[in-house]
C-alpha positions in Angstrom: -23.8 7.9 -0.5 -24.7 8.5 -3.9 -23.2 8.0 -7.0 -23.1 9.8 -11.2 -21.8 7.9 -14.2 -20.3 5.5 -11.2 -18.3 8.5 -9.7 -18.6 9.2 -6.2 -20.3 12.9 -5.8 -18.3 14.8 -2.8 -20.4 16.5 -0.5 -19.7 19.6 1.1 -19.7 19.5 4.9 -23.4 21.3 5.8 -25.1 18.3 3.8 -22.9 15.8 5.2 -25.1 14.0 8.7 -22.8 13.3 11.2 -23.6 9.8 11.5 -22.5 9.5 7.8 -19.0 11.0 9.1 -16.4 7.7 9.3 -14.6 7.4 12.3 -10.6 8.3 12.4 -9.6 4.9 13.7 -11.8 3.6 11.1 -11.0 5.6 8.4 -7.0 4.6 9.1 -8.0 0.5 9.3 -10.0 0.8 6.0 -6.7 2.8 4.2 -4.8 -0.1 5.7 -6.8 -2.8 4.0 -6.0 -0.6 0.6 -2.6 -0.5 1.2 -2.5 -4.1 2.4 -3.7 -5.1 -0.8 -1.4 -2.9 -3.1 1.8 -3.8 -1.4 0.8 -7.9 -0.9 3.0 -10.1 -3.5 -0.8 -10.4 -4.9 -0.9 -7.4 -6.4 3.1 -7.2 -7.3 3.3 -10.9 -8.8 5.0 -11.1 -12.6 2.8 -11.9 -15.2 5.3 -13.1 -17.9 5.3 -16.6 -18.2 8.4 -16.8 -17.1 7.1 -15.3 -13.9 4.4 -17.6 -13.5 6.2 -19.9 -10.4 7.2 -16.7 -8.5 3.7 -15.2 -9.3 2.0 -18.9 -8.3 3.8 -18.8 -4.9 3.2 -14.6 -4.3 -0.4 -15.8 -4.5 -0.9 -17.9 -1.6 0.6 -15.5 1.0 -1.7 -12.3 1.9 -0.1 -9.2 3.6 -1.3 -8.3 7.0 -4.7 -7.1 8.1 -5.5 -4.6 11.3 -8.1 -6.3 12.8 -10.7 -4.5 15.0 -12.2 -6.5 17.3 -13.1 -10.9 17.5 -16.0 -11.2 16.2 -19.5 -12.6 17.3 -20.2 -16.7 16.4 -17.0 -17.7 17.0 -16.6 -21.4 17.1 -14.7 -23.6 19.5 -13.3 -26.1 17.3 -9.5 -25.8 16.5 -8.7 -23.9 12.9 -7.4 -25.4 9.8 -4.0 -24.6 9.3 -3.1 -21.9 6.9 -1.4 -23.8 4.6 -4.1 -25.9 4.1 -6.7 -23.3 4.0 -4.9 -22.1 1.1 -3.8 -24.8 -0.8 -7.2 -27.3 -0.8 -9.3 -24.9 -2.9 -12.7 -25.1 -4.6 -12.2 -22.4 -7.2 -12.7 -23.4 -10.6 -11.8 -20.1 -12.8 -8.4 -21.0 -11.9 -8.7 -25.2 -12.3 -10.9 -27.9 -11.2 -8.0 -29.8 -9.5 -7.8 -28.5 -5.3 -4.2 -27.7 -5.9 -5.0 -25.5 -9.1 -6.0 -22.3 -7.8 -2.8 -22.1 -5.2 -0.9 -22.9 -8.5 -2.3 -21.2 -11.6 -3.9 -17.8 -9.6 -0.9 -15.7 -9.8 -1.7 -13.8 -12.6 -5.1 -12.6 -11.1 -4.4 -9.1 -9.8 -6.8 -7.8 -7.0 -6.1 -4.3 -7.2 -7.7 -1.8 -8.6 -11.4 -3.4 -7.7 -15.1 -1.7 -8.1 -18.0 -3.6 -7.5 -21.5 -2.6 -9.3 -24.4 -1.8 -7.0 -27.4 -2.7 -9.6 -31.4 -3.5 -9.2 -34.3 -2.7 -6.6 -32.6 -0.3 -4.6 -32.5 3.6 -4.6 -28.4 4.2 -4.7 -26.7 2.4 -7.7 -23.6 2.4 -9.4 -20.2 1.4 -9.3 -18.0 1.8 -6.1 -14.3 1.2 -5.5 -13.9 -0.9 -2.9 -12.1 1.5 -0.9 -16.0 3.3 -0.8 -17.0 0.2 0.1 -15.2 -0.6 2.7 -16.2 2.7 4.0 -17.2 2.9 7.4 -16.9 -1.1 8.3 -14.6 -1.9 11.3 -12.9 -5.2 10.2 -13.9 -8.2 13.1 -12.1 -11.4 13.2 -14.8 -14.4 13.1 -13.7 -18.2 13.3 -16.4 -19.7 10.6 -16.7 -23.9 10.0 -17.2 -24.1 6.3 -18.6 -27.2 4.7 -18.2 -28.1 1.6 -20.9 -29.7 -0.8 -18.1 -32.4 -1.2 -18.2 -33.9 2.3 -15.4 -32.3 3.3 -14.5 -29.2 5.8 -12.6 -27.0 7.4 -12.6 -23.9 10.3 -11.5 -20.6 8.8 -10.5 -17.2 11.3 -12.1 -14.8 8.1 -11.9 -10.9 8.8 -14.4 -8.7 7.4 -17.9 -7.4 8.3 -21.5 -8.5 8.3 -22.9 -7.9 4.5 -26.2 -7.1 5.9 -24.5 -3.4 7.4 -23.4 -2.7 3.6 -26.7 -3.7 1.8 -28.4 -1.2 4.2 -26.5 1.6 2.9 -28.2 1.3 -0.4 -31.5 1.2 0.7 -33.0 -1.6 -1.1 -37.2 -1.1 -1.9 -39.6 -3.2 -0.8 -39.3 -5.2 -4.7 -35.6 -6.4 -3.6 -36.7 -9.7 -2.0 -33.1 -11.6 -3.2 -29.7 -10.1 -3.5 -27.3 -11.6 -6.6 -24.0 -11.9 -6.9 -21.4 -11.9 -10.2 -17.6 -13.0 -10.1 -15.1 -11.1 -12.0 -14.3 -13.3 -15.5 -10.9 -12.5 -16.8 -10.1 -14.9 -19.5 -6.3 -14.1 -19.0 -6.1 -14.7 -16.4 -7.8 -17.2 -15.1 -7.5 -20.1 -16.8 -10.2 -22.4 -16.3 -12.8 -19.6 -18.0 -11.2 -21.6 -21.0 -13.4 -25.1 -20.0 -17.0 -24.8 -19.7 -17.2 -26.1 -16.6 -20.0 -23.5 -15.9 -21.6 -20.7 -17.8 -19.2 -18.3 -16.6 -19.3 -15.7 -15.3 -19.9 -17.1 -11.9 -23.5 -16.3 -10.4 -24.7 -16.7 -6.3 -27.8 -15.5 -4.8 -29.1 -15.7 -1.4 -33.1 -14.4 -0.4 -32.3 -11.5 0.8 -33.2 -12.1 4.6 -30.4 -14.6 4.5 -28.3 -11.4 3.2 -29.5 -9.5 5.8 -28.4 -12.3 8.8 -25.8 -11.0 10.9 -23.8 -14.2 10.3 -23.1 -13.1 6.7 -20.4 -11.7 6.3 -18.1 -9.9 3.7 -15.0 -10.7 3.4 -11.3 -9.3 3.0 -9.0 -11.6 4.6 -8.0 -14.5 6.6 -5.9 -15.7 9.0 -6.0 -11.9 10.2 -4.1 -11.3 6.5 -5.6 -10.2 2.9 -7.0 -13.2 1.0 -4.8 -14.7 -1.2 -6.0 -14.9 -5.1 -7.0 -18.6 -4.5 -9.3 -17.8 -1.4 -11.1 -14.6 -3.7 -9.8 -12.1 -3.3 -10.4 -9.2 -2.4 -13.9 -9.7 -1.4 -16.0 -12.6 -1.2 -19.1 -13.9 0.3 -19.4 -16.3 3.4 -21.9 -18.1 4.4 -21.1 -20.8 6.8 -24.7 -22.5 7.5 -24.1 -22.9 3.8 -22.4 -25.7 1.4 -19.5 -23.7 0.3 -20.2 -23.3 -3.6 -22.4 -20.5 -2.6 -19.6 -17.9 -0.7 -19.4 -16.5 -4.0 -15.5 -15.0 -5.0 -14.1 -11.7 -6.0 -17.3 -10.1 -6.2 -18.0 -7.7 -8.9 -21.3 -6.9 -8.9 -24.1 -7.2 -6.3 -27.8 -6.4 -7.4 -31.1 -6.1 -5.5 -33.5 -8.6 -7.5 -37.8 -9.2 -7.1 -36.8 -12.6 -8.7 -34.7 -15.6 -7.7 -31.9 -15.4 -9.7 -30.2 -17.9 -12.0 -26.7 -19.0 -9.9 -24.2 -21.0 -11.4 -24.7 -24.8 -9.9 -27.9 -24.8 -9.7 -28.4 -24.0 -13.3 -25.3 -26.4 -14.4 -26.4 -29.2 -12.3 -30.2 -28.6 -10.6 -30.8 -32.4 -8.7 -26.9 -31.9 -7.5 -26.9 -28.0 -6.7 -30.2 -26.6 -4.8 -30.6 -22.7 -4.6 -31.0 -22.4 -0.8 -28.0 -25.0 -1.0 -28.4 -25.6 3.7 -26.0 -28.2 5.3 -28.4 -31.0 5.6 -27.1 -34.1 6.6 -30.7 -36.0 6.1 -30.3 -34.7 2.5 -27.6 -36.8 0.6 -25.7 -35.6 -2.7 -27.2 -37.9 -5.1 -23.6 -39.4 -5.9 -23.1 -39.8 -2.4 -23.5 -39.4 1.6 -24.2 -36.1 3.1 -24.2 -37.7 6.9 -20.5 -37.5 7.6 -17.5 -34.9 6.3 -14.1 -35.1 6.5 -12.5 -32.1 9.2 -9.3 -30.9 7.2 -6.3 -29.5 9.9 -3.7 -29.5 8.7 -1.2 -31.9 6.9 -2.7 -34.2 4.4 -5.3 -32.0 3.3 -8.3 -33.8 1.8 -6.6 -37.6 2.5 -6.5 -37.7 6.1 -9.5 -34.9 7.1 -11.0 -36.4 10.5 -14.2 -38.0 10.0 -16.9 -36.3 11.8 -20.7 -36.5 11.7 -22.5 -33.5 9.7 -25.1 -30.9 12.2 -27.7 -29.6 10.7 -27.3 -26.0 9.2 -23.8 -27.1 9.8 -23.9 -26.4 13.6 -26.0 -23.0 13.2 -29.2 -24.2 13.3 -29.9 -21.7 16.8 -29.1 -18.8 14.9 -30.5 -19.7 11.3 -32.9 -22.6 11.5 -35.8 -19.8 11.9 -35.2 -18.4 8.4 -36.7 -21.9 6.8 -39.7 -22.7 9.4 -42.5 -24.6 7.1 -40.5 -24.8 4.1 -39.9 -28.7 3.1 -35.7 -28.8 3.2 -36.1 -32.1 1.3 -37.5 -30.2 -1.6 -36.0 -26.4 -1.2 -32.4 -28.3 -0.8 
C-alpha cells in the first residue's frame, strides 16, 4: 500500500503480490461496513436545530454489521444491554454528563472518514477508511470494559486486532509507541466549547501493547455500526485498560520514538497514569479502585452490581507479561 499527496496509487496487476489481493468475501463485508455507515440514521440525522431531537435519537441506533466469525477472548460474563451500552457514556466532546453524548451527538456525522498514517514508519499518509478496512475480516469479541470511575460493563465489539493494521505500514525500529488523535469538530460537538481537556483528544499505548492481539479496532457493537456516542466509526479498545484510553473516532494514528503527551495524563497526572492498567491495589486518589459497579441493564450507573476488581481487569494470562519488573504502583 502506498500513498502520494494522501491519494491511494493504483497498481497494475503484475506488481500487485497475491497475498496483497483482498479476498471476495472480504472485499463484500468491508463494502458492507461502508454502506452500513452511509445509510445508518448516523450519517442521515438533520442538523438544523430544529432537527436536533430526531438527530439526538438517529444517533444511538447503528445499522447492521456482517460479522465474520466470534472472535478469540471472549468472556463468559452476561453483556450489558444495548440500551445501556449506549446511553451511560464517557465521551466528553459531546458533554461531561453520561447521558450527554446519547443526547447532544447527533450532529456528528461519521461519513466520509480518513485517518492520517504519520511518524516512524515507511508508508504514510492519509487513508479513507474504506483502505483501511482493507483486507480485515470483521470478528465479534465480547470485551469487559472498566472504567477509571469504578464502574463497568461487558461489550460484544466487532472489528479486528489493530496490531494486523499497524503491520501494513511497516513501522522502523524508532516506532517504540503508537499515538492516537480524535477528530475535534467545534460544531459539532459541543463540549470542545469547555476546556475540559486540551482538545483535540490524544491516546497512546507502547507500541507492544498495540501490537497485542487483544487490541482491537473497532467498527461496531452489538454486531451493528457504532453509534456517534460509542465513536464512531473507529475507535480504539483496550479492555485490560481503564476505559479513558480506547481512544474515539480516530483520525490520526502515528508511529512515535517518544511517549507521547495523551490527554488525562497531561490534564490530571496523579489521577491519569500513561500505562493507565486495571489495578485494584492502586486506588484513584479520590477514591477505591478495589470494587466496580457491573452495569446490565436498567438503572445504568445506580444499581451496577458490586463486584470485586481482577487485576488487568481479568486479563492478567494474556497481558500481565507485557509489565514483568516494572513497579505498577509507580508506572500506574
Amino acid at each position: 500500500m502506498t500513498a502520494v499527496e494522501g491519494r491511494m496509487l493504483i497498481r497494475r496487476p503484475p506488481d500487485i503480490r497475491s497475498s496483497e489481493i483482498t479476498a471476495e468475501s472480504v472485499y463484500r463485508r468491508r463494502r458492507a461496513v461502508l454502506k452500513a455507515l452511509a445509510l445508518s440514521p448516523l450519517a442521515l440525522a438533520g442538523c438544523g436545530r430544529g432537527a436536533e431531537s430526531q438527530a439526538g435519537q438517529a444517533a444511538n441506533a447503528g445499522a447492521p454489521l456482517e460479522v465474520a466469525r466470534r472472535g478469540a477472548y471472549v468472556v463468559g460474563d452476561p453483556p450489558t444491554d444495548y440500551d445501556a451500552a449506549t446511553h451511560y457514556n464517557n465521551y466528553y466532546e459531546f458533554g461531561t454528563a453520561k447521558d450527554d453524548p446519547a443526547k447532544n451527538s447527533g450532529r456528528f456525522r461519521p461519513q466520509p472518514w480518513s485517518v492520517e498514517i504519520a511518524g516512524e514508519a515507511e508508508v504514510t499518509g492519509r487513508f479513507a477508511l474504506e483502505d483501511l478496512l482493507r483486507p480485515h475480516p470483521l470478528e465479534e469479541r465480547v470485551y469487559r470494559m472498566r472504567c477509571v470511575e469504578a464502574w463497568s460493563m461487558v461489550i460484544p465489539w466487532v472489528g479486528f486486532p489493530l496490531g494486523d493494521l499497524l503491520k501494513r505500514f511497516r513501522p522502523t525500529s524508532k516506532a517504540k509507541y503508537v499515538a492516537f488523535t480524535t477528530v475535534a469538530r467545534p460544531d459539532e460537538m459541543p463540549g470542545l466549547a469547555y476546556p475540559v481537556l486540551d482538545w483535540p483528544y490524544r491516546e497512546g499505548l507502547r507500541i507492544d501493547e498495540a501490537m497485542h492481539p487483544l487490541t482491537i479496532l473497532t467498527v461496531g457493537l452489538f454486531g451493528r455500526t457504532l453509534p456517534n456516542q460509542n465513536g464512531a466509526p473507529l475507535r480504539l479498545v483496550v479492555p485490560w485498560k481503564y476505559g479513558f484510553k480506547g481512544i474515539k473516532s480516530i483520525v490520526r494514528i502515528a508511529f512515535t520514538e517518544r511517549q507521547p503527551v495523551t490527554a488525562w495524563n497531561r490534564a490530571a497526572p496523579d489521577e491519569y497514569g500513561f500505562y493507565a492498567n486495571v489495578n485494584p491495589a492502586v486506588d484513584h486518589p479520590r477514591w477505591s479502585q478495589a470494587t466496580e459497579r457491573r452495569i446490565t441493564g436498567a438503572g445504568f450507573g445506580l444499581f451496577g452490581n458490586r463486584i470485586a476488581t481482577l487485576p488487568f481487569n481479568g486479563y492478567a494470562e494474556q497481558v500481565a507479561s507485557l509489565y514483568a519488573g516494572m513497579d505498577l504502583r509507580r508506572y500506574y
